[in-house]
C-alpha positions in Angstrom: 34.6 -30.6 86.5 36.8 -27.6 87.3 37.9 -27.5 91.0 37.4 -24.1 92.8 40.3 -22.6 94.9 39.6 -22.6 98.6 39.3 -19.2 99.8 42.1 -18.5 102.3 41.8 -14.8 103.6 45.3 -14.9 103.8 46.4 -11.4 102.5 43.9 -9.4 104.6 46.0 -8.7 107.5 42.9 -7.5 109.6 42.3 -9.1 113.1 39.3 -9.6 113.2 38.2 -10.8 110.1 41.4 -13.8 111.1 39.6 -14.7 114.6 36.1 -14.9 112.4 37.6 -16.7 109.8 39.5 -19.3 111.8 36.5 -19.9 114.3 33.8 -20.4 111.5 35.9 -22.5 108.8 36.7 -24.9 112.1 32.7 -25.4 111.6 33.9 -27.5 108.6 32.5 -27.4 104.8 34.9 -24.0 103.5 33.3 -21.1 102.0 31.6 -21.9 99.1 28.2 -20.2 98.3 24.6 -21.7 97.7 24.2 -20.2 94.5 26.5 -17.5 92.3 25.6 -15.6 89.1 28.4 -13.9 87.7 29.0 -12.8 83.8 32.8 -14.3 84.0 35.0 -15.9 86.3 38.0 -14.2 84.6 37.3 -10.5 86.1 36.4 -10.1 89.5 34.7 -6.3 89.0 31.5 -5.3 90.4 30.5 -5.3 86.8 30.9 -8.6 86.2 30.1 -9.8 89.8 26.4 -9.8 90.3 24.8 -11.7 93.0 25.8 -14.4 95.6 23.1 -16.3 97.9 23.1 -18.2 100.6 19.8 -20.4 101.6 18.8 -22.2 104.4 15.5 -24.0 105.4 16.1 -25.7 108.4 12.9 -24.7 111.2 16.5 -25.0 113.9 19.0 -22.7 112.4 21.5 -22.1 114.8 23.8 -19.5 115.6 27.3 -21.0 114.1 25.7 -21.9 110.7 24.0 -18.4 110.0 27.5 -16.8 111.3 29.7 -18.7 109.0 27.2 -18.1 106.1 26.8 -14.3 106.8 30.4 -14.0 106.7 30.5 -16.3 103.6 28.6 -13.7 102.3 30.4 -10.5 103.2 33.7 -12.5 101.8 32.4 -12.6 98.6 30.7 -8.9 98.7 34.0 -7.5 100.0 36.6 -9.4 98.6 35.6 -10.6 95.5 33.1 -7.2 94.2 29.6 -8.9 94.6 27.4 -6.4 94.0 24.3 -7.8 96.1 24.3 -10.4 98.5 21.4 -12.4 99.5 21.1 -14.7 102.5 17.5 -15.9 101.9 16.3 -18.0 105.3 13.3 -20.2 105.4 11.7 -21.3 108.6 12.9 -19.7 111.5 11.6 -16.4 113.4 12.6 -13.2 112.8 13.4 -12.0 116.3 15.3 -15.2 116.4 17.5 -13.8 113.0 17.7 -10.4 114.2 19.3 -11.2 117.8 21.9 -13.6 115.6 22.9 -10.3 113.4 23.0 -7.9 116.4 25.4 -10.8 118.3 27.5 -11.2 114.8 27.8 -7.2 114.0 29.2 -7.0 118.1 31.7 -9.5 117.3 33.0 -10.9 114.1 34.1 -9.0 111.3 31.6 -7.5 108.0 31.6 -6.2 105.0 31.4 -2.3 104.7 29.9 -2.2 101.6 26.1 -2.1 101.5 24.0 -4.7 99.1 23.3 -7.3 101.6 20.1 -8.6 102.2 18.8 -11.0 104.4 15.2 -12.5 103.3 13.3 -14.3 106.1 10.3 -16.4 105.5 9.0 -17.8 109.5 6.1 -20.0 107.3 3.9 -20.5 104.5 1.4 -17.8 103.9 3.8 -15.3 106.2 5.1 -11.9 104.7 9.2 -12.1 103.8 10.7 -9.8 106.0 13.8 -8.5 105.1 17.0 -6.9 107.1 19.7 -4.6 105.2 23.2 -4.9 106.0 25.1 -3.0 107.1 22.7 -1.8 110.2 23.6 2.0 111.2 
C-alpha cells in the first residue's frame, strides 16, 4: 500500500492560509480527502486533476469539521489543479451551512479559483441545495 505524503503548506508563505492551516490540522486526522478521481498521480495539471470530494452525514456537523474540510478542499483545488471540488453534506440545514461559510470566507483563507460546490441534503425526500464558491 503506497503511503501518501502529508500535505505541509509549507512553501506558501501567505498568512493566512498558515493561521488556517495550523488551527484546523490541530483538529487532528491531516488533510486527506473523502474521495479523489484523478487520471495520474504523476502530473498535477488541471487536465489530469478532475474532481476531489469531501462527505459528511452526521445530523451534528459542527463548525471545526466543515472548516477543516472546506479548506481541505480549496488545498487541493488551489494547490494541487482540481478542477471541481465537491463538499457533498448530508443531514444538516442549510441556514445552518450557509452561516458556517459566511463565518469561514470572514476568516480563514480560500481558494480563488471557482469549481467548488457544496451539495446539501437537510433529509430524505428534500431538494439538494447547493452553494458555489467563491461567493461574490
Amino acid at each position: 500500500m503506497k503511503k501518501y505524503k502529508k500535505f505541509s503548506g509549507a512553501y506558501i508563505k501567505d498568512k493566512l492560509f498558515k493561521k488556517t492551516y495550523n488551527q484546523l490540522e490541530s483538529s487532528g486526522k491531516g488533510m486527506r480527502p473523502d474521495l479523489v478521481f484523478h487520471a495520474s498521480q504523476k502530473c498535477r495539471c488541471e487536465e489530469e486533476q478532475l474532481l476531489i470530494i469531501e462527505c459528511k452525514i452526521e445530523p451534528e456537523l459542527n463548525e471545526i469539521k466543515f472548516n477543516k474540510d472546506l479548506f481541505k478542499l480549496f488545498i487541493y483545488k488551489s494547490e494541487l489543479h482540481f478542477r471541481y471540488a465537491v463538499y457533498l453534506i448530508v443531514n444538516s440545514k442549510y441556514d445552518k451551512i450557509m452561516k458556517f461559510v459566511e463565518e469561514y470566507e470572514k476568516h480563514f483563507w480560500k481558494a480563488k479559483k471557482k469549481g467548488t460546490i457544496i451539495l446539501i441534503k437537510e433529509k430524505h425526500g428534500e431538494q439538494i441545495k447547493e452553494i458555489r464558491l467563491p461567493i461574490g
